[in-house]
C-alpha positions as CSV (number, residue, x, y, z in Angstrom):
1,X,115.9,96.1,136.1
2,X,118.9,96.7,134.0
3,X,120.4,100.3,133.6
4,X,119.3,101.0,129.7
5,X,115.5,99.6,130.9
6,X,113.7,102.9,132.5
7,X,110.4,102.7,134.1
8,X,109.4,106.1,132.3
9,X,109.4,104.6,129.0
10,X,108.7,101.1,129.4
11,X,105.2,100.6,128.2
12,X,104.5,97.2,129.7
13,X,104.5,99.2,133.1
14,X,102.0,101.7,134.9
15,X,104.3,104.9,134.8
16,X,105.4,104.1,131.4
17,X,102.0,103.8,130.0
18,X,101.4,107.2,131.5
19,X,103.8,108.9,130.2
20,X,102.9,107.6,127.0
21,X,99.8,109.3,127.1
22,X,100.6,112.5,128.4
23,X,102.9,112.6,125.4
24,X,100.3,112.0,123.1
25,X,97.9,114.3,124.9
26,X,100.7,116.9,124.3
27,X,101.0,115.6,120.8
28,X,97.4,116.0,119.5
29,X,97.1,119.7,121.4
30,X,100.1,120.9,119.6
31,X,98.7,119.7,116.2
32,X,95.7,121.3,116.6
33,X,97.3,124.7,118.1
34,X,99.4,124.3,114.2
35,X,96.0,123.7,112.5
36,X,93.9,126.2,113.9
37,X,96.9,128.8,113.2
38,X,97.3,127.9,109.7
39,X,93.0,127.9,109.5
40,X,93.6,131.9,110.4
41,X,96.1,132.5,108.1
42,X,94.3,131.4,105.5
43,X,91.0,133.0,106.1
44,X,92.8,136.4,106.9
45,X,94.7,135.7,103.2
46,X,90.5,135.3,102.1
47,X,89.4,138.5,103.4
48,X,92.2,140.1,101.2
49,X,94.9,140.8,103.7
50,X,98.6,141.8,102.1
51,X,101.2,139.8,103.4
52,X,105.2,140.8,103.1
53,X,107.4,143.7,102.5
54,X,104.8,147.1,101.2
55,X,105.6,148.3,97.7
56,X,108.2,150.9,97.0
57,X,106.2,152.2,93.8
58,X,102.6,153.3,93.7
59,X,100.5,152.1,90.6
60,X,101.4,155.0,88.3
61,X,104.8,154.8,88.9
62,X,105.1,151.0,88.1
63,X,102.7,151.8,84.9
64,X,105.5,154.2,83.6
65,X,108.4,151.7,84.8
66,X,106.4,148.9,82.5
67,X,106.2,151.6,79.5
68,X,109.7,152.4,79.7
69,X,111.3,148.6,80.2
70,X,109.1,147.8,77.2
71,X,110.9,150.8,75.3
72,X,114.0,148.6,75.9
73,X,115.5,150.2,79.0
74,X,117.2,147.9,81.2
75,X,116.4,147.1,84.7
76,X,119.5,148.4,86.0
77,X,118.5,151.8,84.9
78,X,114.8,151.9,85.8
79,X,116.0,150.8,89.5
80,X,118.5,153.7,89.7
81,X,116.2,156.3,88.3
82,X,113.3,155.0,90.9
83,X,115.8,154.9,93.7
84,X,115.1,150.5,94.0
85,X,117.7,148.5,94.5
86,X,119.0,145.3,92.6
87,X,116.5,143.5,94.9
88,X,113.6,145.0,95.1
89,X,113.5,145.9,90.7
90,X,114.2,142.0,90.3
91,X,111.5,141.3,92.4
92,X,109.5,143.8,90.5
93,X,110.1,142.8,87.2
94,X,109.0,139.2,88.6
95,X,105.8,140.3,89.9
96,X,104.5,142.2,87.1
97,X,104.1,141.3,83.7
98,X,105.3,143.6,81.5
99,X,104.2,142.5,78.1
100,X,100.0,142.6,78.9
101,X,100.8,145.4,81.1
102,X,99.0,144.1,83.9
Protein backbone atom coordinates (compact mmCIF):
# COMPACT_ATOMS: atom_id res chain seq x y z
CA UNK A 1 0.00 0.00 0.00
CA UNK A 2 1.53 3.32 -0.82
CA UNK A 3 2.60 5.75 2.03
CA UNK A 4 -0.23 8.62 1.52
CA UNK A 5 -2.98 5.32 1.48
CA UNK A 6 -3.69 4.66 5.44
CA UNK A 7 -5.73 1.73 6.45
CA UNK A 8 -7.53 4.13 9.08
CA UNK A 9 -9.19 6.08 6.67
CA UNK A 10 -9.57 4.03 3.70
CA UNK A 11 -13.26 3.23 3.55
CA UNK A 12 -13.08 0.31 1.12
CA UNK A 13 -11.39 -1.64 4.11
CA UNK A 14 -12.66 -3.16 7.53
CA UNK A 15 -10.70 -0.62 9.97
CA UNK A 16 -11.44 2.15 7.86
CA UNK A 17 -15.11 1.60 7.78
CA UNK A 18 -14.89 1.51 11.53
CA UNK A 19 -13.39 4.38 12.08
CA UNK A 20 -15.85 5.92 9.98
CA UNK A 21 -18.50 5.15 12.22
CA UNK A 22 -17.05 5.78 15.44
CA UNK A 23 -16.60 9.20 13.99
CA UNK A 24 -20.01 9.63 13.13
CA UNK A 25 -21.16 8.08 16.39
CA UNK A 26 -19.10 10.81 17.94
CA UNK A 27 -20.53 13.24 15.48
CA UNK A 28 -24.35 12.79 16.11
CA UNK A 29 -23.64 12.65 20.26
CA UNK A 30 -22.00 15.94 20.09
CA UNK A 31 -24.84 17.43 18.07
CA UNK A 32 -27.24 16.43 20.30
CA UNK A 33 -25.12 17.35 23.66
CA UNK A 34 -25.27 21.24 21.47
CA UNK A 35 -29.05 20.78 21.04
CA UNK A 36 -30.20 19.74 24.16
CA UNK A 37 -27.91 22.75 25.65
CA UNK A 38 -29.34 25.26 23.55
CA UNK A 39 -33.20 23.50 24.35
CA UNK A 40 -32.13 24.66 28.22
CA UNK A 41 -31.16 27.87 27.47
CA UNK A 42 -34.00 28.74 25.91
CA UNK A 43 -36.59 27.33 28.23
CA UNK A 44 -34.65 28.93 31.21
CA UNK A 45 -34.83 32.41 28.97
CA UNK A 46 -38.96 31.22 29.09
CA UNK A 47 -39.29 31.02 32.63
CA UNK A 48 -38.02 34.66 32.77
CA UNK A 49 -34.36 34.18 33.72
CA UNK A 50 -31.99 37.60 33.31
CA UNK A 51 -29.10 36.89 31.49
CA UNK A 52 -25.76 39.43 31.42
CA UNK A 53 -24.24 42.06 33.45
CA UNK A 54 -27.05 43.27 36.60
CA UNK A 55 -28.13 46.92 36.22
CA UNK A 56 -26.29 49.65 37.86
CA UNK A 57 -29.54 51.83 38.38
CA UNK A 58 -32.76 50.77 40.07
CA UNK A 59 -36.14 51.70 38.35
CA UNK A 60 -36.48 55.12 40.01
CA UNK A 61 -33.29 56.14 39.31
CA UNK A 62 -33.35 55.34 35.45
CA UNK A 63 -37.06 57.15 35.59
CA UNK A 64 -35.31 60.40 36.76
CA UNK A 65 -32.17 59.76 34.26
CA UNK A 66 -35.14 59.52 31.28
CA UNK A 67 -36.76 62.91 32.77
CA UNK A 68 -33.56 64.68 32.89
CA UNK A 69 -31.99 63.46 29.26
CA UNK A 70 -35.41 64.47 27.89
CA UNK A 71 -34.75 68.07 29.58
CA UNK A 72 -31.78 68.12 27.14
CA UNK A 73 -28.93 66.97 29.38
CA UNK A 74 -26.39 65.09 27.70
CA UNK A 75 -25.38 61.61 28.38
CA UNK A 76 -21.97 62.59 29.41
CA UNK A 77 -23.38 64.35 32.32
CA UNK A 78 -26.12 61.96 33.49
CA UNK A 79 -23.23 59.15 33.52
CA UNK A 80 -20.97 61.28 35.76
CA UNK A 81 -23.71 62.42 38.08
CA UNK A 82 -24.91 58.48 38.50
CA UNK A 83 -21.30 57.41 38.81
CA UNK A 84 -21.77 55.05 35.07
CA UNK A 85 -19.22 55.04 32.91
CA UNK A 86 -19.07 55.81 28.99
CA UNK A 87 -20.09 52.19 28.67
CA UNK A 88 -22.54 51.32 30.71
CA UNK A 89 -24.80 55.09 29.99
CA UNK A 90 -24.42 54.18 26.19
CA UNK A 91 -25.72 50.88 26.84
CA UNK A 92 -28.39 52.53 28.84
CA UNK A 93 -29.50 54.99 26.64
CA UNK A 94 -29.73 51.91 24.08
CA UNK A 95 -31.92 49.90 26.18
CA UNK A 96 -34.38 52.32 27.23
CA UNK A 97 -36.49 54.44 25.24
CA UNK A 98 -36.57 57.67 26.38
CA UNK A 99 -39.25 59.40 24.34
CA UNK A 100 -42.38 56.86 25.56
CA UNK A 101 -40.65 56.62 28.81
CA UNK A 102 -40.75 53.12 28.97
Amino acid sequence: MPPERQAWCDTTSDVGRLMLAIMAGIAEFERSLSASAAMTGSNVKANGTKFGRPSALDAGERRKIADRYSADETLAELARDYGLGKQRSGAFYSENNFRTGE
